[in-house]
C-alpha positions as CSV (number, residue, x, y, z in Angstrom):
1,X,-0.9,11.2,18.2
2,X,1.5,10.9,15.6
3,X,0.8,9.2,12.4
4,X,2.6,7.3,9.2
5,X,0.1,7.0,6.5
6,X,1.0,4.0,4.4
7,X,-1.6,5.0,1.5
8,X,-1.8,9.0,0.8
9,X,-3.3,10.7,-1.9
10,X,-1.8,14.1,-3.1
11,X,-2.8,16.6,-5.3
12,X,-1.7,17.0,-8.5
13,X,1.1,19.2,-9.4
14,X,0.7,22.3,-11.6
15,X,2.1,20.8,-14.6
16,X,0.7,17.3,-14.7
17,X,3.0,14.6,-14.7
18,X,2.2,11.4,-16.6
19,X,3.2,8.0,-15.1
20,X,6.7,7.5,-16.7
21,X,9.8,5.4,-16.1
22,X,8.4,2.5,-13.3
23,X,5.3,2.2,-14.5
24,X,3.9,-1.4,-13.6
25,X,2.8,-3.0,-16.8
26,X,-0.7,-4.3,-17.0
27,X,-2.2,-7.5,-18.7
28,X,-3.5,-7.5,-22.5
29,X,-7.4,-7.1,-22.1
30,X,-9.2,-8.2,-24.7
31,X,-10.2,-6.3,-27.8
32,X,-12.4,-3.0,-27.1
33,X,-14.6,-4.9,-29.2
34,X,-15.2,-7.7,-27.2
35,X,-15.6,-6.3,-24.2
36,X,-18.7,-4.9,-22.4
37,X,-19.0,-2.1,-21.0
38,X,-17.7,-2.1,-17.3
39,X,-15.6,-5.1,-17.9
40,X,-12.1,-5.6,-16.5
41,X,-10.8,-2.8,-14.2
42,X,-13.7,-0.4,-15.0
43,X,-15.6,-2.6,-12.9
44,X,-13.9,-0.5,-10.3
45,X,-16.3,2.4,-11.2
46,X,-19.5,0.1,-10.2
47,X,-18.0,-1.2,-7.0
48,X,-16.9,2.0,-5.7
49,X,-18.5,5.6,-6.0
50,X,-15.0,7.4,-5.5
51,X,-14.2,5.9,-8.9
52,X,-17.4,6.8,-11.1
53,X,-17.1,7.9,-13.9
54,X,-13.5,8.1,-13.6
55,X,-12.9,10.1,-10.3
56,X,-9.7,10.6,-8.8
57,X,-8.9,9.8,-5.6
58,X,-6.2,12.5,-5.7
59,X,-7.0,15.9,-3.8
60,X,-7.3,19.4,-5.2
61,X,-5.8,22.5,-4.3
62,X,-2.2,23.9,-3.7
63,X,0.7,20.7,-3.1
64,X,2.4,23.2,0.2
65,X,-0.9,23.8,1.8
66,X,-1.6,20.2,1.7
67,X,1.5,19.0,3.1
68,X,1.2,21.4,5.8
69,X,-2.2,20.0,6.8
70,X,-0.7,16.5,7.3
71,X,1.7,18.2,9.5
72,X,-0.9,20.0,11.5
73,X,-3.2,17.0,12.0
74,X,-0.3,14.6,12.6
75,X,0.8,12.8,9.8
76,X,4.5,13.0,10.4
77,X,5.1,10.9,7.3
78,X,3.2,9.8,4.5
79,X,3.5,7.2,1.5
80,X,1.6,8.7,-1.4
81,X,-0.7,7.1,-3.6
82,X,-1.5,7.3,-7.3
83,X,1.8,9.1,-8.1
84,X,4.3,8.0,-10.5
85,X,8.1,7.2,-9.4
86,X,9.3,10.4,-11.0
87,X,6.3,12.2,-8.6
88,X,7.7,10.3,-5.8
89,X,11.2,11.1,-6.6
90,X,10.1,15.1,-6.8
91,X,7.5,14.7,-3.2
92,X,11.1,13.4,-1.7
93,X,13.3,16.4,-3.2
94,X,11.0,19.4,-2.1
95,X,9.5,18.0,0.9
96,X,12.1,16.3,3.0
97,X,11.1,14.3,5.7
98,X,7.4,14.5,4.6
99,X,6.9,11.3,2.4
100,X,8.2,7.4,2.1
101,X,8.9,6.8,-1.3
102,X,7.7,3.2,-2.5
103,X,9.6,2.4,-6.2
104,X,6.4,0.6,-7.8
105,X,8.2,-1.4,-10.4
106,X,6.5,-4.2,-12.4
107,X,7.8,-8.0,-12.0
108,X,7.4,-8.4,-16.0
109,X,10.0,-5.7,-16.7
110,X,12.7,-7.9,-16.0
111,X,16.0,-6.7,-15.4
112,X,15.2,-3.1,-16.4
113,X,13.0,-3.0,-13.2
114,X,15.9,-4.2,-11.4
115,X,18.1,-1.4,-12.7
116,X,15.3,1.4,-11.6
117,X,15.0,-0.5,-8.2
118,X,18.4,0.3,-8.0
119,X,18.8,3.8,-9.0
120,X,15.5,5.0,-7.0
121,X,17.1,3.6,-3.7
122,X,20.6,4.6,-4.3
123,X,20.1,7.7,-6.0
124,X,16.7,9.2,-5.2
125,X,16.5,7.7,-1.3
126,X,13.5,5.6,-1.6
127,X,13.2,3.5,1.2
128,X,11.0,0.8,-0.4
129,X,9.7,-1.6,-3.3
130,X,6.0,-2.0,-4.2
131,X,4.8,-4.8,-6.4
132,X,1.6,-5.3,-7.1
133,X,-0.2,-8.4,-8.1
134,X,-3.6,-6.8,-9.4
135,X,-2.0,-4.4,-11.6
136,X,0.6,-6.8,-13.1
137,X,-1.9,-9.5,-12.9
138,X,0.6,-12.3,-12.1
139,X,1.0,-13.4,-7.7
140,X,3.1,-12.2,-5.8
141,X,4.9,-15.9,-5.6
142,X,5.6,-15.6,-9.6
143,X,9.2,-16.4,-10.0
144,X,9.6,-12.8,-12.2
145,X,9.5,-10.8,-9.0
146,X,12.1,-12.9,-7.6
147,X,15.5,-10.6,-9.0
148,X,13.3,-7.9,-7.1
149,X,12.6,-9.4,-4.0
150,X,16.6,-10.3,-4.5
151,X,17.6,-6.5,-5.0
152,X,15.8,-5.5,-1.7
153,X,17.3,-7.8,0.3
154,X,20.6,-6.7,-1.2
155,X,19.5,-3.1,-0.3
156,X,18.5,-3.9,2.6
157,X,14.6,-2.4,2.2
158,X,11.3,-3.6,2.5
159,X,8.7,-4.6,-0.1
160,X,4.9,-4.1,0.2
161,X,2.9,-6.5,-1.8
162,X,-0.8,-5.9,-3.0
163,X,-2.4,-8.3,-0.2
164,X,-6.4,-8.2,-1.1
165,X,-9.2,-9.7,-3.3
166,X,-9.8,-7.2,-6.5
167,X,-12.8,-6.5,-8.3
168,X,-11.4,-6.7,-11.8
169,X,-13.1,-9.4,-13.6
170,X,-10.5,-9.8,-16.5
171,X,-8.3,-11.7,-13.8
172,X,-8.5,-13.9,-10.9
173,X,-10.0,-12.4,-8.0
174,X,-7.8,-13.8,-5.6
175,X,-4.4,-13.2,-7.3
176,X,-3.9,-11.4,-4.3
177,X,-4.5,-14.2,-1.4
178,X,-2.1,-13.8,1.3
179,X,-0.9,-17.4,0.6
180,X,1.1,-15.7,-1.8
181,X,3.2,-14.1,0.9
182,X,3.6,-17.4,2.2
183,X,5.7,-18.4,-0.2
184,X,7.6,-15.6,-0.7
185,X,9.0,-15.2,3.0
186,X,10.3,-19.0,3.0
187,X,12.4,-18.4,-0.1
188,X,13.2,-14.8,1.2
189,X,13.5,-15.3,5.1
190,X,16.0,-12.1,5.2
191,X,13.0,-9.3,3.0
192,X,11.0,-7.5,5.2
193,X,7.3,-7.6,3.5
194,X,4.3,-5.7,4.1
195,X,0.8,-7.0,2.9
196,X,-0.9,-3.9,1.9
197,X,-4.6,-3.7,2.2
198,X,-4.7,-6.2,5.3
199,X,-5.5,-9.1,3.2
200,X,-9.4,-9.0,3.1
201,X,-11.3,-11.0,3.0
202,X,-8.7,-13.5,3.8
203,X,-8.3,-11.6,7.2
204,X,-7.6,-14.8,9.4
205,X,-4.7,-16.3,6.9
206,X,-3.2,-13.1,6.7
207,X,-2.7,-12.8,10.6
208,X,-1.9,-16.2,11.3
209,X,1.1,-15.6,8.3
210,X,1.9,-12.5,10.0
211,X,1.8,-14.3,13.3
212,X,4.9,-17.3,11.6
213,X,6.9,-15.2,9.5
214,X,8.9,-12.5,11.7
215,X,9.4,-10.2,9.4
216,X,5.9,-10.0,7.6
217,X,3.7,-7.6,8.4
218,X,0.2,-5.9,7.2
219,X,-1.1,-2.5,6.6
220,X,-4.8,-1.5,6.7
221,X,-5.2,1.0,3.6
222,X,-8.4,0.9,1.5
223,X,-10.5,0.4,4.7
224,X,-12.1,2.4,7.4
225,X,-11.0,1.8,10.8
226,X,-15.0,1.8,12.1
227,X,-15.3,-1.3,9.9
228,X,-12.8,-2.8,11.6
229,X,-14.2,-2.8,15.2
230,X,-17.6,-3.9,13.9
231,X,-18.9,-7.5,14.4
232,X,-19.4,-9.5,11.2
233,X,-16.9,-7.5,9.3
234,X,-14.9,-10.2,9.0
235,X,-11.9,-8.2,11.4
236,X,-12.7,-9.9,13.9
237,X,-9.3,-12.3,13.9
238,X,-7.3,-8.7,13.6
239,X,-9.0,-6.9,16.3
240,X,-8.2,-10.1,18.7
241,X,-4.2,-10.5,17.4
242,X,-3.8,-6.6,16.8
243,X,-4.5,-6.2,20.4
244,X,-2.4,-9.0,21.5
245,X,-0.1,-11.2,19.9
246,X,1.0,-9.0,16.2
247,X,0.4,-5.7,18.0
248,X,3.9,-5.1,16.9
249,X,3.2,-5.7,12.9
250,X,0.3,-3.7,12.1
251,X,0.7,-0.9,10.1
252,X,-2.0,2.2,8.7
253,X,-3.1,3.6,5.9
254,X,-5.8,6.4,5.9
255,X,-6.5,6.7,2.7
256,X,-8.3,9.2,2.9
257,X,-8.3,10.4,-1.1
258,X,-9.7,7.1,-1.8
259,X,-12.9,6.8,1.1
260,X,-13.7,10.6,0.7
261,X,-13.0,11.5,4.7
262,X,-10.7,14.5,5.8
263,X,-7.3,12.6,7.7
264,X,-8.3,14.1,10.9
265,X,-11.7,11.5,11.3
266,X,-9.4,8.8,9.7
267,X,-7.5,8.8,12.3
268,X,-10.1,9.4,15.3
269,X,-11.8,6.4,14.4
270,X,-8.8,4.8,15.0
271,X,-8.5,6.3,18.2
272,X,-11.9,5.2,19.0
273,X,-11.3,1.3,18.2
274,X,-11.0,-1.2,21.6
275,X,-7.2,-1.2,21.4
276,X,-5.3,-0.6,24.4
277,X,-3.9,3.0,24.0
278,X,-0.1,1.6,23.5
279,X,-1.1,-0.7,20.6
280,X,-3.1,2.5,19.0
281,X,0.5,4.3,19.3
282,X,2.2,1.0,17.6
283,X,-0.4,0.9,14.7
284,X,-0.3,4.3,13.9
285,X,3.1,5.1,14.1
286,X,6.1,2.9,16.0
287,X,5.4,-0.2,13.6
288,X,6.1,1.8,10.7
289,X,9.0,3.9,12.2
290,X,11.0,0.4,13.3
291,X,9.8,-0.9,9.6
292,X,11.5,2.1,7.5
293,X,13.4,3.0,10.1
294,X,12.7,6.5,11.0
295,X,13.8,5.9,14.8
């Protein structure tokens, strides 16, 4: 079975890159010394053992043997994950036809994330933008990611939007609510959108959104697929429509860096769910093919 892996962590290169240029820009917290400890995004660390005491998602080891390991377990094409634009950029120059380069660009930068948008597309060959609404700590529907949402329809790419509740308690936990998107696809009919992370716990919004807008679609990174199948999980609405009805508008994401499991049971307990065997084929890789246009 061939798979596109909308959320991949990779390791490290030698030499260590920093985020750079396209770095999204994050909300003032408060004074050190008026916060407790924990507090804000460090709240990550309580929520989630991957992230204790500052663990990276990222993977050891050599970047070649790792790429050839998606290849022999069937990850034909992968969007990586923690990875500045200037990573991205490098992932697409050595590896070609390996990775889908998202441009991850900030709505407060202005017109200076415009001009990156711009050169990472027509210069670098990324095929996407990615905003996100935790990190920037503003919705998706904020008028200053319009002039992006703008430049990909002018470009003619998709966007993928941070689509899920967070767990930082300096903002509002529901800056990501799929309502967002809502908005978002009336004023941009034309601008393919992806909701990353599925839209949990808002599961049954996000479906029936994906179910009126024709070109909105969802990915399931940051979750387990044998979640997904279980009763109670709050899937149920996906499992039902996924099968049926927005079969053609579900995409994956393993992430395997992030839940601490090797690709190859990632993607067998997606094999295992109650799909019919042609959706499984559509989640895992013809959705995202038509989306970024691989075929």
């Amino acid at each position: 079975m061939r798979v596109i892996d909308m959320e991949c962590s990779v390791p490290k290169r030698a030499s260590g890159q920093e985020e750079t240029s396209g770095a999204p820009a994050s909300t003032t917290p408060a004074p050190a010394a008026e916060r407790p400890a924990g507090y804000g995004m460090a709240n990550y660390e309580r929520i989630f053992r991957s992230r204790r005491d500052g663990g990276d998602a990222r993977p050891t080891g050599e970047l070649d043997a790792y790429v050839k390991r998606l290849a022999e377990v069937g990850v034909v094409r992968a969007v990586p994950f923690g990875t500045s634009n200037d990573e991205a950029a490098e992932l697409l120059h050595d590896y070609p036809g390996c990775f889908i380069a998202l441009a991850r660009i900030s709505g407060l930068h202005g017109m200076r994330g415009v001009r990156e948008l711009e050169r990472r597309v027509r210069e670098e060959q990324f095929q996407a933008l990615d905003v996100s609404a935790l990190v920037d700590g503003i919705p998706a529907s904020d008028r200053r990611y319009y002039p992006l949402y703008a430049t990909a329809v002018e470009l003619d790419i998709p966007v993928r939007i941070y689509s899920s509740m967070n767990y930082a308690t300096d903002r509002p936990y529901d800056l990501g609510h799929p309502r967002h998107l809502d908005q978002v696809a009336i004023d941009f009919p034309e601008l393919t959108i992806i909701g990353g992370l599925g839209g949990w716990p808002w599961v049954n919004e996000m479906v029936a959104l994906v179910r009126r807008h024709p070109r909105l679609y969802l990915d399931t990174s940051a979750h387990r697929a044998k979640y997904l199948g279980q009763r109670g999980s709050g899937w149920e609405m996906l499992m039902q429509f996924g099968n049926t009805l927005i079969q053609d508008k579900v995409l994956v994401g393993l992430s395997a860096g992030l839940v601490g499991q090797p690709h190859e049971t990632l993607i067998q307990e997606y094999l295992a769910l109650p799909l019919k065997d042609s959706v499984k084929e559509k989640w895992l890789y013809l959705n995202a093919a038509r989306v970024f246009r691989l075929e």
